[in-house]
Chimera marker file (.cmm) of the C-alpha trace (Angstrom):
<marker_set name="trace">
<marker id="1" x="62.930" y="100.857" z="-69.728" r="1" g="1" b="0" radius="0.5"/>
<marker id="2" x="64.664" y="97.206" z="-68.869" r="1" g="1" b="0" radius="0.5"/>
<marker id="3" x="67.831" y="97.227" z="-68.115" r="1" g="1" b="0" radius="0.5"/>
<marker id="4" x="68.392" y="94.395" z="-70.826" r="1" g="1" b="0" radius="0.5"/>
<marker id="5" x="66.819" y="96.833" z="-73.215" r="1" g="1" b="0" radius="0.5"/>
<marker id="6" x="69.518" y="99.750" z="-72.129" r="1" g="1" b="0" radius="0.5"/>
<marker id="7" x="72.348" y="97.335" z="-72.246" r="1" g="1" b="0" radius="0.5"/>
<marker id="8" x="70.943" y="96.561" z="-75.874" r="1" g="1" b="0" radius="0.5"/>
<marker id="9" x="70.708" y="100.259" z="-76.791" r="1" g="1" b="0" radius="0.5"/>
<marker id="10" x="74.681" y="101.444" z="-75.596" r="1" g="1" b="0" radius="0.5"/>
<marker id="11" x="75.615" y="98.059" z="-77.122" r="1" g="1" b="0" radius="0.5"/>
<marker id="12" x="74.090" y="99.309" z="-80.612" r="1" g="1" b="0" radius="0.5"/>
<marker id="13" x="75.389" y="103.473" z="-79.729" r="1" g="1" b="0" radius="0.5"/>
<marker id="14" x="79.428" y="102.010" z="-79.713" r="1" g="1" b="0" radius="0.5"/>
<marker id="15" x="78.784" y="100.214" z="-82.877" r="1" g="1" b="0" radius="0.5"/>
<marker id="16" x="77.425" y="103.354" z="-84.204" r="1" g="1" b="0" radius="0.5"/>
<marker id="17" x="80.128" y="105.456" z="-82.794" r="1" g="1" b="0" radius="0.5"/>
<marker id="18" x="82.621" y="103.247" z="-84.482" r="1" g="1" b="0" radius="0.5"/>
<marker id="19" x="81.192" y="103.438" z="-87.854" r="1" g="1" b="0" radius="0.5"/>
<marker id="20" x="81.003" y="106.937" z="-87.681" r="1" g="1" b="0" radius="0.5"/>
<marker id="21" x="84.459" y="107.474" z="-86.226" r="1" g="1" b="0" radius="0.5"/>
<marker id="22" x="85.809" y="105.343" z="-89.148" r="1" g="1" b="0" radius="0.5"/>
<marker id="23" x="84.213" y="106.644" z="-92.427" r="1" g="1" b="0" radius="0.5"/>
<marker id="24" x="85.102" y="110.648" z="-90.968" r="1" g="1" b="0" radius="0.5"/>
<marker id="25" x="88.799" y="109.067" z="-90.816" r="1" g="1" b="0" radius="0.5"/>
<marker id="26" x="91.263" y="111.126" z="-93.060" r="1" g="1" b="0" radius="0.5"/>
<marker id="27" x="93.563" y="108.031" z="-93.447" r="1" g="1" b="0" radius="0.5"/>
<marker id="28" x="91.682" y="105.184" z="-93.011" r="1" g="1" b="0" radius="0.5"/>
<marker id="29" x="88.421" y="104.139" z="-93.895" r="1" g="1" b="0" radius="0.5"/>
<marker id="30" x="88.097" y="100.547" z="-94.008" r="1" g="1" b="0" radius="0.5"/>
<marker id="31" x="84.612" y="100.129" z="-95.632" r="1" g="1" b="0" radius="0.5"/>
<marker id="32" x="84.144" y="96.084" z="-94.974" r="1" g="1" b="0" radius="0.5"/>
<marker id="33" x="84.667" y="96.833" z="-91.895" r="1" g="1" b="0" radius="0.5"/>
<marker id="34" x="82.138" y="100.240" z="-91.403" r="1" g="1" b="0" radius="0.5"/>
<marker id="35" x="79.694" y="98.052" z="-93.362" r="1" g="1" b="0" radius="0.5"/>
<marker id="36" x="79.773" y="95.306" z="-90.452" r="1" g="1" b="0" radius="0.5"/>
<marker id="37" x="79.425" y="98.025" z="-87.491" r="1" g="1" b="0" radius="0.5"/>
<marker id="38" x="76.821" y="99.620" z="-89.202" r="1" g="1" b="0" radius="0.5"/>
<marker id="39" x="74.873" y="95.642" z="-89.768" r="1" g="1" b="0" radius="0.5"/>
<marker id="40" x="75.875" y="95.400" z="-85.927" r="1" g="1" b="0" radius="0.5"/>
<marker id="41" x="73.959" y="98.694" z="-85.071" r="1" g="1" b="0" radius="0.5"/>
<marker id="42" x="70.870" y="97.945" z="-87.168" r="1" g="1" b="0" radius="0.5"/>
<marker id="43" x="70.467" y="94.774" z="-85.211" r="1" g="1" b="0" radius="0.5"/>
<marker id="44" x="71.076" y="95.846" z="-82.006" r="1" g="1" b="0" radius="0.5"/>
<marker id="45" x="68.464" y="98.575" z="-82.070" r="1" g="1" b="0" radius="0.5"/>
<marker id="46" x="65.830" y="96.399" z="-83.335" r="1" g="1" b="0" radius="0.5"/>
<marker id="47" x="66.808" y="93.832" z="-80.765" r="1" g="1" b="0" radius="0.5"/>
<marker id="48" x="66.609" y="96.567" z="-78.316" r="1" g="1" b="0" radius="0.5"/>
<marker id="49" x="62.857" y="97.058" z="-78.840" r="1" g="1" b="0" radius="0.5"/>
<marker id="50" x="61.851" y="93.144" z="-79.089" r="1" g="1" b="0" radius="0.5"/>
<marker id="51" x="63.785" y="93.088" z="-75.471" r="1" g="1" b="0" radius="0.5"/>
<marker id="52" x="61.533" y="95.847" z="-74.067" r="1" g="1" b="0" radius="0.5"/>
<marker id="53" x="58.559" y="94.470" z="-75.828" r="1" g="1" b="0" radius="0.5"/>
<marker id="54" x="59.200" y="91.063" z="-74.429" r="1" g="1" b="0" radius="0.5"/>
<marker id="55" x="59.233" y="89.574" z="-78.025" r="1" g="1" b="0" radius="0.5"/>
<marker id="56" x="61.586" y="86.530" z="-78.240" r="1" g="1" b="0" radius="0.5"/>
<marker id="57" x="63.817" y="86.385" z="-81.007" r="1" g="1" b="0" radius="0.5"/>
<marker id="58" x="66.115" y="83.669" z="-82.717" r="1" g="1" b="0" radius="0.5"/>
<marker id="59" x="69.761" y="84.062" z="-82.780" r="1" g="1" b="0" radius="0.5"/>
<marker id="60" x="69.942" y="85.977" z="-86.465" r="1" g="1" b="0" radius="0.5"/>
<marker id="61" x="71.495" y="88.799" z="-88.046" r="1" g="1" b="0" radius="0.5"/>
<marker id="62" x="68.928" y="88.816" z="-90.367" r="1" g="1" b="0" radius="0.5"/>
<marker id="63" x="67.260" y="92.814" z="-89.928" r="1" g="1" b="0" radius="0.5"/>
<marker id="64" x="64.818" y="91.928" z="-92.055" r="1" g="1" b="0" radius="0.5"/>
<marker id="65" x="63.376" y="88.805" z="-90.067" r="1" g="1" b="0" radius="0.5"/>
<marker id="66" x="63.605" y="91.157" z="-86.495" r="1" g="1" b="0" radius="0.5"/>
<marker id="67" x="61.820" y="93.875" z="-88.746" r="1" g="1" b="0" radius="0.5"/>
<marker id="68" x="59.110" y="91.640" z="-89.425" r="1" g="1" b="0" radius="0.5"/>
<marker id="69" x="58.360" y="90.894" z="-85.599" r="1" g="1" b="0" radius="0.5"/>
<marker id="70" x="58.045" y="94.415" z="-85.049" r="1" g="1" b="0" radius="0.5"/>
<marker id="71" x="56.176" y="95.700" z="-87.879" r="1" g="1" b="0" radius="0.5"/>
<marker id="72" x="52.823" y="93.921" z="-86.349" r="1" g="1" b="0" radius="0.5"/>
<marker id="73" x="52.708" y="96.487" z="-83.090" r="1" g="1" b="0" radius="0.5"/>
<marker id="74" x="54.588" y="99.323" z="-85.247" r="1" g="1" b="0" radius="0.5"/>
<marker id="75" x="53.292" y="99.068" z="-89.078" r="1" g="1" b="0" radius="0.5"/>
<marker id="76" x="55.486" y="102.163" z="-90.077" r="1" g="1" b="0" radius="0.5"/>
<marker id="77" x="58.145" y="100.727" z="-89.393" r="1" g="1" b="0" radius="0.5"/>
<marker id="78" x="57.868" y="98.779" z="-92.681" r="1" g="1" b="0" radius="0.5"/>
<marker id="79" x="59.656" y="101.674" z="-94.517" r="1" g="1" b="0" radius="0.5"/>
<marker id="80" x="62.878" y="100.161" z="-92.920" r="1" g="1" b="0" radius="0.5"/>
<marker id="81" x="62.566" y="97.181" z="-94.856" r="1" g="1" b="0" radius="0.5"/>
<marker id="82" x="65.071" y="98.158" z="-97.321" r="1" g="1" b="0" radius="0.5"/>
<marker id="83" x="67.176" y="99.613" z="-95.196" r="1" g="1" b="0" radius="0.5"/>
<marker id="84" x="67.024" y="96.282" z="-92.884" r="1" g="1" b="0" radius="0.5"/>
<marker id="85" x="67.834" y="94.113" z="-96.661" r="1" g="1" b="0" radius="0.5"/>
<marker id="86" x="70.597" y="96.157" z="-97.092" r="1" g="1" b="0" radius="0.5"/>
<marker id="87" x="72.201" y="96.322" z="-93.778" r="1" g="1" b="0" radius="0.5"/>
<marker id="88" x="71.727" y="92.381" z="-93.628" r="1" g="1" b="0" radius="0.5"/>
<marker id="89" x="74.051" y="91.407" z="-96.382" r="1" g="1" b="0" radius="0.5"/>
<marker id="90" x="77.195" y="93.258" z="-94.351" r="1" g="1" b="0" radius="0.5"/>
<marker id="91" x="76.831" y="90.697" z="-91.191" r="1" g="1" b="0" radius="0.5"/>
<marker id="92" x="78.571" y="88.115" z="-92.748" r="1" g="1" b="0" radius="0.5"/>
<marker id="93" x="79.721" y="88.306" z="-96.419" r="1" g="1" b="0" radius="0.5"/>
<marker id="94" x="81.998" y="91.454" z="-96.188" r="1" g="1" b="0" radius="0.5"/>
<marker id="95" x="83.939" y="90.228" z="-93.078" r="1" g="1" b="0" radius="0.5"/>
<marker id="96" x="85.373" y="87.598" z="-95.441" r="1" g="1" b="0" radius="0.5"/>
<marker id="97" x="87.516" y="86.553" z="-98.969" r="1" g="1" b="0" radius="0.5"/>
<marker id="98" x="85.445" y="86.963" z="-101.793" r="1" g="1" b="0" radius="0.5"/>
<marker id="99" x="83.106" y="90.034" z="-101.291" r="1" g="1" b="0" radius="0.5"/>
<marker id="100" x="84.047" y="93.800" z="-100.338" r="1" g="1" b="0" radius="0.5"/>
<marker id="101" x="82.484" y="96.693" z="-99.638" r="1" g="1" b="0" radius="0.5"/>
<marker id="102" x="83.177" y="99.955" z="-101.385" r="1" g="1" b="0" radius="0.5"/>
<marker id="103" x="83.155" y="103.849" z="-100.505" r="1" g="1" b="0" radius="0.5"/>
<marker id="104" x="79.130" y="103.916" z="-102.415" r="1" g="1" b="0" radius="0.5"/>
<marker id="105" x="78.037" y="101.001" z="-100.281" r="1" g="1" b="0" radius="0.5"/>
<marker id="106" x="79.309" y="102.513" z="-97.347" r="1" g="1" b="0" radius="0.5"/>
<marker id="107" x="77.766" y="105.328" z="-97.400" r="1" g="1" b="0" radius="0.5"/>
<marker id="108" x="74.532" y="103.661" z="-97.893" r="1" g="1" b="0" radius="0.5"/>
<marker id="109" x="75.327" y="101.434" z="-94.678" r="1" g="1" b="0" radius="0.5"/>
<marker id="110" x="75.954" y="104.915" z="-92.817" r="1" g="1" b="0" radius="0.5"/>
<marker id="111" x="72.247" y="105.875" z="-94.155" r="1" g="1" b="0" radius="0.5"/>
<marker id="112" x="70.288" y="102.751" z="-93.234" r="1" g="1" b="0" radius="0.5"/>
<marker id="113" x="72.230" y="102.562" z="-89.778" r="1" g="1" b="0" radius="0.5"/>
<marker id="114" x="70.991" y="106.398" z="-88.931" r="1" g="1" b="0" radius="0.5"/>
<marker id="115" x="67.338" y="105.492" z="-90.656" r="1" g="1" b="0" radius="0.5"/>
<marker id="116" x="67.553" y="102.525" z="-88.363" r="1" g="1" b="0" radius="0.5"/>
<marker id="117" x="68.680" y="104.491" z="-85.284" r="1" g="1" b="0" radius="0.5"/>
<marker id="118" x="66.605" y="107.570" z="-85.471" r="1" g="1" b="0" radius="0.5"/>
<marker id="119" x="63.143" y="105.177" z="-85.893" r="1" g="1" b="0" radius="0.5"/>
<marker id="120" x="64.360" y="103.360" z="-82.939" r="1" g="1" b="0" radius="0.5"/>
<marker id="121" x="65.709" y="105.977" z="-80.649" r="1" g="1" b="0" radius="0.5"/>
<marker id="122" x="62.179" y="107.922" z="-81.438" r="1" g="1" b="0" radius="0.5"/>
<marker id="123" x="59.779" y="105.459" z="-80.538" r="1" g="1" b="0" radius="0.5"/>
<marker id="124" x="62.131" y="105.262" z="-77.070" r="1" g="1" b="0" radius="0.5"/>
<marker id="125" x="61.963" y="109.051" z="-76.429" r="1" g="1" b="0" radius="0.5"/>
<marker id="126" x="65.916" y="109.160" z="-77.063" r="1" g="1" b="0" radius="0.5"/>
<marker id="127" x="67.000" y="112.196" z="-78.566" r="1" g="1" b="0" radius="0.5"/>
<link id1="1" id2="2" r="1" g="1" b="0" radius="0.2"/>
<link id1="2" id2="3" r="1" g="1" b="0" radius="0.2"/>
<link id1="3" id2="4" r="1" g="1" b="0" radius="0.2"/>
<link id1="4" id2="5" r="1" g="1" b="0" radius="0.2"/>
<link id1="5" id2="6" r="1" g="1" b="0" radius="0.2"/>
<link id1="6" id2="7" r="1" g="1" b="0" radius="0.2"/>
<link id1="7" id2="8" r="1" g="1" b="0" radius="0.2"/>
<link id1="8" id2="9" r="1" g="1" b="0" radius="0.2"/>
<link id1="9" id2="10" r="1" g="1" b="0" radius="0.2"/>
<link id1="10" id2="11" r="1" g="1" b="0" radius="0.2"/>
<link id1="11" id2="12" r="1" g="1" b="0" radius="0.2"/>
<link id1="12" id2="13" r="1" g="1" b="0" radius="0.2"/>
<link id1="13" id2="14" r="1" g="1" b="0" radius="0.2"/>
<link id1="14" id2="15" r="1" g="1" b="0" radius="0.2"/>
<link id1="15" id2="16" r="1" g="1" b="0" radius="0.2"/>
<link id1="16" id2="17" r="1" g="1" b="0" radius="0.2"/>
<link id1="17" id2="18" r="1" g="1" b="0" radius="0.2"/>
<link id1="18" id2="19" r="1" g="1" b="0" radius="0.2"/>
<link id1="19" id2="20" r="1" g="1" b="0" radius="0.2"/>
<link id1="20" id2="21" r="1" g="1" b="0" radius="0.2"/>
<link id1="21" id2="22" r="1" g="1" b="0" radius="0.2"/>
<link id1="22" id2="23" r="1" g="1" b="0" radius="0.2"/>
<link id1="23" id2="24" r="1" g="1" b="0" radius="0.2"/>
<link id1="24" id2="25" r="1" g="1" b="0" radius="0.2"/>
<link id1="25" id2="26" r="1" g="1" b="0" radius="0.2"/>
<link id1="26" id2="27" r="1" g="1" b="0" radius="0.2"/>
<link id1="27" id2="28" r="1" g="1" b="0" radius="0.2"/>
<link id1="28" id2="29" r="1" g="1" b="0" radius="0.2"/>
<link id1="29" id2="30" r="1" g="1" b="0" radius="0.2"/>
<link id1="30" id2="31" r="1" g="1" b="0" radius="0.2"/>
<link id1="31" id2="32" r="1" g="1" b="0" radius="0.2"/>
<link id1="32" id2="33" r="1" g="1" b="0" radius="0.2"/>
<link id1="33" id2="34" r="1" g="1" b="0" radius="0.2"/>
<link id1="34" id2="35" r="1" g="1" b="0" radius="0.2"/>
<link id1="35" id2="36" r="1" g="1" b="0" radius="0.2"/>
<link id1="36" id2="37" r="1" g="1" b="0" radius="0.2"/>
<link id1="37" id2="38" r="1" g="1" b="0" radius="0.2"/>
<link id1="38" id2="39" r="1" g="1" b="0" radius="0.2"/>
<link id1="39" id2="40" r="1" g="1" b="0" radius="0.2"/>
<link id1="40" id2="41" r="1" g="1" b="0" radius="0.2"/>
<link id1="41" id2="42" r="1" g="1" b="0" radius="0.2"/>
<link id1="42" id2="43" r="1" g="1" b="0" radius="0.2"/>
<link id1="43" id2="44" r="1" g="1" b="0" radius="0.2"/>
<link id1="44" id2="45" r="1" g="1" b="0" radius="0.2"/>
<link id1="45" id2="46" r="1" g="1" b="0" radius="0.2"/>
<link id1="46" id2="47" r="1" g="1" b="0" radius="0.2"/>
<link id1="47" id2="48" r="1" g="1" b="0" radius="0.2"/>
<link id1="48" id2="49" r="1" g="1" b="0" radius="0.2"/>
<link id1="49" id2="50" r="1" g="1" b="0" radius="0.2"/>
<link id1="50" id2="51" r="1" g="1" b="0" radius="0.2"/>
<link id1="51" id2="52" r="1" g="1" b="0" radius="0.2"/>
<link id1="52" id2="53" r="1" g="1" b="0" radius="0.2"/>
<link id1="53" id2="54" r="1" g="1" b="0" radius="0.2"/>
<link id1="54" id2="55" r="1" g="1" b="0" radius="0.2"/>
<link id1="55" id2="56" r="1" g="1" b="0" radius="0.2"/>
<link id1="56" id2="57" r="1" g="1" b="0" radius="0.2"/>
<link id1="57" id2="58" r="1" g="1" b="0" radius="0.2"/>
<link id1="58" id2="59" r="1" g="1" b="0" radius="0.2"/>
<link id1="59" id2="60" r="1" g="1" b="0" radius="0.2"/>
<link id1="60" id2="61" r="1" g="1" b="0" radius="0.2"/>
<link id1="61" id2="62" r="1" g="1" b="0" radius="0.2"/>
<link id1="62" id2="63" r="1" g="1" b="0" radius="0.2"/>
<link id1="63" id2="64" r="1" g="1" b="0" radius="0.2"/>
<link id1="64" id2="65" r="1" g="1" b="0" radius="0.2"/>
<link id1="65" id2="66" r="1" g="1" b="0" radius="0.2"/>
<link id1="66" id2="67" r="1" g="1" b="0" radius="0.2"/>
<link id1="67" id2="68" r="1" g="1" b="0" radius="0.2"/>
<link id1="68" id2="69" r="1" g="1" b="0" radius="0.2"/>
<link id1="69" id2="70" r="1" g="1" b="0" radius="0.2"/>
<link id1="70" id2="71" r="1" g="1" b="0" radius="0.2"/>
<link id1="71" id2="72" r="1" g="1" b="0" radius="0.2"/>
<link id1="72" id2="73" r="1" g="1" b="0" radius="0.2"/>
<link id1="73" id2="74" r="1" g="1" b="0" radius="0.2"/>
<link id1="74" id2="75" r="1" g="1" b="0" radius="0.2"/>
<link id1="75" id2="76" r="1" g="1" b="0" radius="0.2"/>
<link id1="76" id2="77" r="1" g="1" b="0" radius="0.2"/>
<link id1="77" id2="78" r="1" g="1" b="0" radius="0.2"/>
<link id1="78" id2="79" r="1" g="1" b="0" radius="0.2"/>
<link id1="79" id2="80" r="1" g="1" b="0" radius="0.2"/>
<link id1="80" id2="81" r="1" g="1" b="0" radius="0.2"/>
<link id1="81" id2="82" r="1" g="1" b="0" radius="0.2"/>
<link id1="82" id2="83" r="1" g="1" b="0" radius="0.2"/>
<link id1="83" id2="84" r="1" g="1" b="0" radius="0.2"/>
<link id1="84" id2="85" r="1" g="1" b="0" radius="0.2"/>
<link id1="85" id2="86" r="1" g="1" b="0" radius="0.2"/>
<link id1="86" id2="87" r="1" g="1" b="0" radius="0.2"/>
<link id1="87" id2="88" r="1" g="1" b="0" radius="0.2"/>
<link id1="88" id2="89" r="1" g="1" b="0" radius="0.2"/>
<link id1="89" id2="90" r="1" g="1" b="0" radius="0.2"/>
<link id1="90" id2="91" r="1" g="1" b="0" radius="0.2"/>
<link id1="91" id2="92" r="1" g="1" b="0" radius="0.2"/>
<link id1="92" id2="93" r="1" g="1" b="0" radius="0.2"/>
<link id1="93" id2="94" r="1" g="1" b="0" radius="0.2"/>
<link id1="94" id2="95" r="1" g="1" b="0" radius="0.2"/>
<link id1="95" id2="96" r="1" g="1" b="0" radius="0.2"/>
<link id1="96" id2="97" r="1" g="1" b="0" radius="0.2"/>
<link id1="97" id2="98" r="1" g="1" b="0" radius="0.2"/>
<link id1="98" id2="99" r="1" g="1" b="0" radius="0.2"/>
<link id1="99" id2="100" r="1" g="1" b="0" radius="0.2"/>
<link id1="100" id2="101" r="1" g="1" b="0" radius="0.2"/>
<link id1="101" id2="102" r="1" g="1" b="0" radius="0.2"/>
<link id1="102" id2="103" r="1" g="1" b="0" radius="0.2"/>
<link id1="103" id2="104" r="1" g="1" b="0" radius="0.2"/>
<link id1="104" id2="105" r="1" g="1" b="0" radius="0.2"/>
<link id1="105" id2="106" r="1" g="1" b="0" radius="0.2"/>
<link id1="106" id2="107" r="1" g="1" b="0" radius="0.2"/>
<link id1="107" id2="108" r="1" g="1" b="0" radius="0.2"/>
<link id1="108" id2="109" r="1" g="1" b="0" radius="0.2"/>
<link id1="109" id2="110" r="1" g="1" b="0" radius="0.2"/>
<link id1="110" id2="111" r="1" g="1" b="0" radius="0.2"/>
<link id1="111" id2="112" r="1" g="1" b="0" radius="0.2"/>
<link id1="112" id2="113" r="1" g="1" b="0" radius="0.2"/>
<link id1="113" id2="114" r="1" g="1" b="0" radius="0.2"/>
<link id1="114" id2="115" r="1" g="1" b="0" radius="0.2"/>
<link id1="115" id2="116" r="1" g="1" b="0" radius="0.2"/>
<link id1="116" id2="117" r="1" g="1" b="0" radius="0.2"/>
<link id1="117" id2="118" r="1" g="1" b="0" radius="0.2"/>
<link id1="118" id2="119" r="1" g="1" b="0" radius="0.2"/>
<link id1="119" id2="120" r="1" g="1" b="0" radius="0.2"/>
<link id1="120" id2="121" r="1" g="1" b="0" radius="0.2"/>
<link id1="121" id2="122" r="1" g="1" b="0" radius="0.2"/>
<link id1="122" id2="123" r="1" g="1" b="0" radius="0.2"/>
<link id1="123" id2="124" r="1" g="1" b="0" radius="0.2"/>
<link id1="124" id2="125" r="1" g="1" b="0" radius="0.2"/>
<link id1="125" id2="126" r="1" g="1" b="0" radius="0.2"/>
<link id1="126" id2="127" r="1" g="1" b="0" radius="0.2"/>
</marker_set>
């Protein structure tokens, strides 16, 4: 595996500590914010596997568009594609005035992170 790849991989493993850490949180659970770690996670894996399969990418936080650049060498993967929609919308509209995230989204975020994570972490060999 690169080491760009790796670096990718821990990058997207805190993010998905931090989401989990916060929504098992007895006296916090700031959902905006769980929302955005689990967006950050998503993207991060996928970007993990366009680094090792020497795929350029744009700058984006768009799961959907990285999705699509995979789905060509890994046509399953195209059962992510509403999990990558979903996990889109927290990169930037929750983090500010006007939008929020509640305890049901959430907990849909925690979902498509892990449905995210476990395709990616498979097709690595990653338990």
């Amino acid at each position: 595996m690169k080491r760009l790849t790796t670096e990718w991989i821990a990058k997207a493993e805190e993010d998905h500590l931090v989401a989990i850490e916060l929504a098992s949180s007895l006296k916090l659970t700031p959902f905006n914010v769980i929302c955005f770690h689990c967006q950050q996670a998503g993207e991060k894996w996928l970007k993990s596997h366009l680094c090792e399969d020497g795929i350029h990418f744009p700058k984006t936080h768009d799961l959907s568009s990285l999705l699509h650049q995979l789905t060509p060498t890994y046509p399953e993967w195209i059962d992510l594609i509403r999990a990558a929609e979903n996990l889109s919308s927290y990169a930037i509209n929750m983090r500010y005035p006007g939008d929020s995230a509640n305890r049901e989204d959430m907990e849909q975020a925690l979902l498509d992170m892990c449905a995210v994570r476990d395709q990616v972490r498979a097709s690595f060999g990653l338990e």
